[in-house]
Structures are given as structure tokens and as C-alpha cells.
C-alpha positions, -999 to 999 in steps of 0.1 A, spaced: 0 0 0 11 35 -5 15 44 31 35 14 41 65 31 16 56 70 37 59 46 69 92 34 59 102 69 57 94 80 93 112 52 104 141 62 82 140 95 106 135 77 136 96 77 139 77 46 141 40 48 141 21 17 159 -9 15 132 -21 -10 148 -24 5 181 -37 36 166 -65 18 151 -76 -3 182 -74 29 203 -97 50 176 -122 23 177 -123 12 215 -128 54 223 -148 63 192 -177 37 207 -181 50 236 -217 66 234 -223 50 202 -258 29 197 -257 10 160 -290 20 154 -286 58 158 -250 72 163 -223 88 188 -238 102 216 -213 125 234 -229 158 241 -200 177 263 -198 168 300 -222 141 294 -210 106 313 -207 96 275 -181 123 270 -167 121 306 -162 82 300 -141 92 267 -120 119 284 -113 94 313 -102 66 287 -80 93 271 -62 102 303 -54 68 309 -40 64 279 -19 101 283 -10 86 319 5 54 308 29 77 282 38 98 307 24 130 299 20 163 319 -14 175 321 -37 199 327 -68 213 326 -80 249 318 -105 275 331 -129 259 301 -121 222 310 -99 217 279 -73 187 286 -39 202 276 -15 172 278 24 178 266 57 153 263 94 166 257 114 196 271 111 222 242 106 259 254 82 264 228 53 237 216 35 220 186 1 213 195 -24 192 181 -59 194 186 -95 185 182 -128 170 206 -144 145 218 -177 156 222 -203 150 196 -238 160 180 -267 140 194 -264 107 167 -234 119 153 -206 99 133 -173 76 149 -149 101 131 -158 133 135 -133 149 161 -124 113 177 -98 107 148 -77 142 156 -71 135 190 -63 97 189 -39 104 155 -21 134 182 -22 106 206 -4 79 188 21 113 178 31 119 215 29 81 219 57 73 192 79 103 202 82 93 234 93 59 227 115 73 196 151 81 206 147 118 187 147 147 208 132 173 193 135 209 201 100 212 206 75 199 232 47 182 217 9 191 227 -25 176 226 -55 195 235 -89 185 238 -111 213 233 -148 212 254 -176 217 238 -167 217 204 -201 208 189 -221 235 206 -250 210 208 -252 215 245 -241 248 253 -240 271 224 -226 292 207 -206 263 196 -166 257 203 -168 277 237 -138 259 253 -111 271 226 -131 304 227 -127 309 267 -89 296 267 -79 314 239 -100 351 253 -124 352 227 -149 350 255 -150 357 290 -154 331 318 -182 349 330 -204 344 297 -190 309 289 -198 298 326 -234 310 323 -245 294 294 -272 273 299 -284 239 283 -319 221 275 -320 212 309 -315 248 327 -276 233 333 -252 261 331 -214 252 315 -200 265 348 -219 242 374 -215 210 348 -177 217 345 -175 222 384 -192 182 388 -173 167 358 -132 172 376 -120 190 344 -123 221 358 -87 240 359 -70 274 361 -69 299 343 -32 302 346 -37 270 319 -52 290 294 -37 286 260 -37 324 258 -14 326 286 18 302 271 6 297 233 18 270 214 44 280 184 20 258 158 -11 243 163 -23 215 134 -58 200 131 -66 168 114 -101 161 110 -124 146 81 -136 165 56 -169 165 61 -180 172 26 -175 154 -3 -148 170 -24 -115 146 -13 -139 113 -18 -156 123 -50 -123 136 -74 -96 111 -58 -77 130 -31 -58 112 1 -62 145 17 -70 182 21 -54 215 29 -77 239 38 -67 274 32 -93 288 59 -125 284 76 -157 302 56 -171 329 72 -203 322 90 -238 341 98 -267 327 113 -301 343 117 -335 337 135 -367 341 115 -402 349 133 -433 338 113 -464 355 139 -498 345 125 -531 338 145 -541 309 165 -568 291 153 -591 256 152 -584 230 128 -617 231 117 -612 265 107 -611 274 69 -583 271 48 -585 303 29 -594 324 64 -562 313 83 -527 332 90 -507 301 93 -474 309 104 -457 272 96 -469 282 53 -443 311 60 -420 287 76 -422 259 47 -425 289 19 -390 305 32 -371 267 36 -380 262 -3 -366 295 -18 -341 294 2 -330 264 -12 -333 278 -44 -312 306 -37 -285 281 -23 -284 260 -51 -285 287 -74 -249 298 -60 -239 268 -44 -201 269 -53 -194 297 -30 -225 293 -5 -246 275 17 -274 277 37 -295 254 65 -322 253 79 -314 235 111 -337 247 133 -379 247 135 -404 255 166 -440 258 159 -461 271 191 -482 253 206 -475 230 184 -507 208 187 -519 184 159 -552 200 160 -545 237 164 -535 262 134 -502 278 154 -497 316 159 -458 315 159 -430 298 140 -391 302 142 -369 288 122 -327 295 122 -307 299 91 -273 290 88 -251 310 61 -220 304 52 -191 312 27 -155 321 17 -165 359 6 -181 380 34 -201 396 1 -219 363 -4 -228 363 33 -240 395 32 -258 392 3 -277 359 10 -284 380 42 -305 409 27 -326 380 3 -332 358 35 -348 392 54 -362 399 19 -377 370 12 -392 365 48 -409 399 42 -424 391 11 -437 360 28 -452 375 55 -469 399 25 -485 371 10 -498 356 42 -508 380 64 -479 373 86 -457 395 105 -421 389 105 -394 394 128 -360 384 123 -325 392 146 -287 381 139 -279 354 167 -240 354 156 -218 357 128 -178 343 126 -157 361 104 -137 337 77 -104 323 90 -72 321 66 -44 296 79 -6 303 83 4 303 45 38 290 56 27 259 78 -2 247 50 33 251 28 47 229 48 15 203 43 14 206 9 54 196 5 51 170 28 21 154 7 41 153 -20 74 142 -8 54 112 8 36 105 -23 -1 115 -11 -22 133 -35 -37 163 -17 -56 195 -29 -60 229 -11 -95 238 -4 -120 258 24 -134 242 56 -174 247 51 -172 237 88 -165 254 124 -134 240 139 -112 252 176 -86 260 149 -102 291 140 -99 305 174 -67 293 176 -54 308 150 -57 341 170 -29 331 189 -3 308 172 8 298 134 -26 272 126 -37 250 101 -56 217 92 -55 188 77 -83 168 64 -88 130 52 -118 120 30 -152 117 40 -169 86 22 -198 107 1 -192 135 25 -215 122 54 -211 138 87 -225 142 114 -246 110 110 -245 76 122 -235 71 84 -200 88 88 -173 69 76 -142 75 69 -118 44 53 -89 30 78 -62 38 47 -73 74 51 -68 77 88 -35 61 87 -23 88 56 -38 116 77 -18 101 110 15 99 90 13 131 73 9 143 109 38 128 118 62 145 89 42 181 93 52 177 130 93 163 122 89 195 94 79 222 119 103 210 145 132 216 121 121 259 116 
């Protein structure tokens, strides 16, 4: 296989990866939480994710590793002496039914890295690091990727503590229960890393589709997401069709041209509709409120903007046609993220020397590099996505592509200790 030749070629420098134990590890921790029929359940703090951190820290205690744990409950584990650090990063939590890969396959590759160094005989001039950033996803506590956010002073403790979930639970009293809770004296901010790398699938379907072993994202697109209000009148089912002000035809009228809008310019945007409430939501009553949430994204904060003013445009003109009145407010927007030109460089040569065919591309997700990129040289690397599923139980990414991801991992890190 192509690899084993790439694997020959750490070892040449000293390096050798355990595949084997890489794999095993991936899968043993990448189950915890999972249920065949539905998906990875790890929603941050959860005993799901709590029982993954745990199994991580055993695994960091048994290499030796110093850690630590932040003001936001990230584990920060590091190996070796350097003055100055390589990090390598990514979660554990998950979406509610989400994939195996998604996350799980960035920290276990940065865990097999610190692993092999510290039985290698190379001292580098570097100390190696692996975060695991808390609550990633966002699908407890939003907005998502709070824990790089907090350690890296995007936000303040006091707003990331108070968040509250579902439940009423705020971040601050589940991180005080769940023994990750740290000092701020731990924050990233406070001692930043000299690179940070991510590697993570795809998820999309560009790599899969045209044939590439992996990706180099130049950036993270810009994001935008809004709340629509559809307000009608509450009425009896019984009532008559033409006579009604049903808020969930503004809802359903808005999801369709939206989508035509999208598709319409779907090479430099997209747009979700991820979130629907209906009030009171009873089978047999005609509601007087719907909300839905819409999700914009791209690489050109014109497009953003743009698909802005239709969405508000088009949820006027809806509310025109149905008597409806419409109210709509920005819930947050993320600004697009370019990587260090130099370290994706150093990606994109390594690729080649190692015979991988790669191609440079945008994230169309959120990832904790984007935050950390405000405080250290950053950049990602991606491995296919079979079809581009994510965030699914159908996520799948093949074991060949983890293992190139893992040892282009390897020769990015060997690379950036060299500069």
C-alpha cells in the first residue's frame, strides 16, 4: 500500500507509528456513546463524554504525559522539554447521533504522535501538545466551540460559565461536577503553542468524490446565522383554509426559496435550515408562531451578506402574502479564517514528498482552529469523508485514510520542528 512506503520513511527518521495500536485505540474510544442504530452520543460533559475523556487520560498517563486542565475544562496534555510547543488538537464531544470520526480521529492520531515520540530516541527541540477542546459541537451549550473560545479570550469566563443547556444546566456548574475544571493560569492564551495543526475529516465530499488522500484547507468560511419569526393567529383545525394566518406556510415557503437561492450559487455558498419550533404546536390547532434558524455560510463575506438581505427579503415578502408578521434578529456571525500560509506550505510539500495526492481547499465547517489561529501559526489537515456524510450515524471515513492523515501528521510535525 502507499503508506507502508511513507511509513518506511518515518522510520528512516526515527519515527515509528504503531498502526495497529492507533486503530484499536480509535475504535475502542470512538464507541463510547455509540448505539448501532442511531450514532455517537457524546454531548460535552455528558457521562458519555466524561467516560471518553477518562479513557483518554489513561492512555496520556500510561505515556507519561503532563497535564492539565483549563479555566474551560480543555485537557492540555504535553511530552518533551522544548521551550516552545507544537500542538495538536480537536474533541471528543459530539452532535446527538453523530458519526465515529468526526473529532475522535484528531485526538487519537495526536495521541499515537506523543505516543511514538516518546518511545523514539529523537529529541526534538519542541515539546509536543495535545488538547482536547470542550464543547466543540455546541450541541449543548451554544454558541458552539466555547472551550477554545474561553482559553484562547475570545470569551469571557463569565459568559462561557453561564451558558445554559436544555435542561437549565449552566457550562459553569456541569464543568464544576465533571473534575475537568482548571485554572486559568492553563489557558492557552497565557503560554501559546508555536504551531497548532488539526486533522479532521472532511466532512463534505470534495476529497472522496475527485480522488484526493487529503486536504489543505486554506481557511474556515465565514459564517452568519439568523432567527426568522413567522407571527400568525391561532386558530381551530376546523377553521377554513382560505381564512387562516398560518405561520408554519411562511415557515415551509421560506425553507423552499431558500434552497433555491443556495443551489443557485452553491459553489461559493450554503445555507440550513437546522432549526424549526412551531407554538403550541398541537396536531389539531393552526399555530400563531413559527421560528426557524438559518445557517449561512461562505469564503466571501459579500456572499454572506448578500444571501443576508434575500433571506430578510424573502421572509418579508412572505409575510406579505400571508398576512404574517415577521421578525428576524442576527444570533451570531464568525468572520472567515485564513491559515498560516507558511505551515499549509509545509502540508502541501510534505504530501508530496510522501507520495499523497492532496488539494488545497476551504473548511465549510467550524473548527477550535479558528480561534486558535488568534494566537499561534494554525492550520488543518483533512482525510476524505466517504460521500461527504457527517455528522450521522452514516459517517465513515476508510482506515487507509486515517492512517495517511496520521503519518502526514507525523512528517508536518518532524517538518515544523526543524524551523
Amino acid at each position: 500500500m502507499l503508506y507502508e512506503r511513507a511509513l518506511e520513511r518515518l522510520k528512516s527518521k526515527g519515527l515509528n507509528l504503531d498502526i495497529n495500536s492507533f486503530l484499536r485505540t480509535f475504535n475502542r474510544i470512538s464507541s463510547i456513546g455509540w448505539v448501532e442504530s442511531y450514532g455517537s452520543t457524546r454531548l460535552a460533559l455528558t457521562n458519555e463524554h466524561i467516560m471518553a475523556r477518562r479513557e483518554l487520560l489513561k492512555e496520556l498517563e500510561n505515556i507519561g504525559a503532563k497535564v492539565l486542565f483549563d479555566e474551560a475544562g480543555n485537557i492540555i496534555a504535553e511530552v518533551g522539554s522544548g521551550s516552545r510547543a507544537i500542538a495538536i488538537g480537536s474533541h471528543l464531544d459530539s452532535v446527538p447521533g453523530g458519526g465515529r470520526f468526526d473529532g475522535v480521529f484528531g485526538i487519537i492520531a495526536g495521541l499515537e504522535i506523543l505516543r511514538a515520540i516518546v518511545k523514539s530516541s529523537l529529541r526534538l527541540k519542541h515539546k509536543l501538545m495535545l488538547v482536547d477542546f470542550n464543547n466543540e459541537e455546541g450541541s449543548r451549550w451554544n454558541p458552539p466551540l466555547l472551550g477554545s473560545a474561553l482559553s484562547v479570550g475570545v470569551y469571557t469566563r463569565d459568559f462561557v460559565y453561564s451558558r445554559l443547556d436544555s435542561n437549565g444546566v449552566t457550562f459553569g456548574e456541569a464543568l464544576e461536577r465533571s473534575g475537568f475544571k482548571g485554572s486559568a493560569e492553563n489557558n492557552l492564551s497565557m503560554n501559546p503553542p508555536r504551531f497548532y495543526i488539526e486533522p479532521h475529516i472532511e466532512q463534505g465530499p470534495e476529497l472522496y468524490r475527485e480522488g484526493y488522500d487529503i486536504g489543505i484547507p486554506q481557511g474556515i468560511v465565514g459564517l452568519r446565522v439568523l432567527e426568522l419569526t413567522f407571527k400568525g393567529r391561532q386558530d381551530h383545525a376546523s377553521s377554513h383554509i382560505s381564512l387562516r394566518r398560518d405561520p408554519v406556510v411562511g415557515l415551509s415557503k421560506a425553507v423552499l426559496r431558500l434552497r433555491e437561492y443556495a443551489l443557485k450559487n452553491q459553489d461559493k455558498l450554503r445555507i440550513t435550515v437546522g432549526y424549526i419550533s412551531v407554538d403550541p404546536g398541537k396536531f389539531n390547532v393552526v399555530p400563531a408562531l413559527s421560528k426557524i434558524t438559518v445557517d449561512i455560510r461562505s469564503y466571501d463575506s459579500q456572499v454572506i451578506d448578500e444571501a443576508t438581505k434575500y433571506t430578510i427579503k424573502v421572509a418579508e415578502n412572505i409575510g406579505g402574502e400571508e398576512n404574517l408578521s415577521v421578525d428576524y434578529k442576527e444570533l451570531w456571525t464568525i468572520p472567515r479564517i485564513v491559515f498560516d500560509p507558511e505551515v499549509t506550505s509545509i502540508i502541501e510539500e510534505s504530501c508530496r514528498d510522501l507520495g499523497f495526492k492532496c488539494k488545497r481547499m476551504w473548511s465549510w465547517a467550524g473548527h477550535d482552529a479558528q480561534n486558535m489561529s488568534r494566537i499561534t501559526k494554525t492550520a488543518m489537515i483533512f482525510v476524505p469523508s466517504v460521500e461527504g456524510i457527517s455528522h450521522s450515524k452514516d459517517e465513515y471515513t476508510r482506515e487507509e485514510d486515517l492512517v495517511k492523515g496520521l503519518i502526514l501528521l507525523a512528517e508536518v510535525v518532524l517538518r515544523l520542528d526543524e524551523i
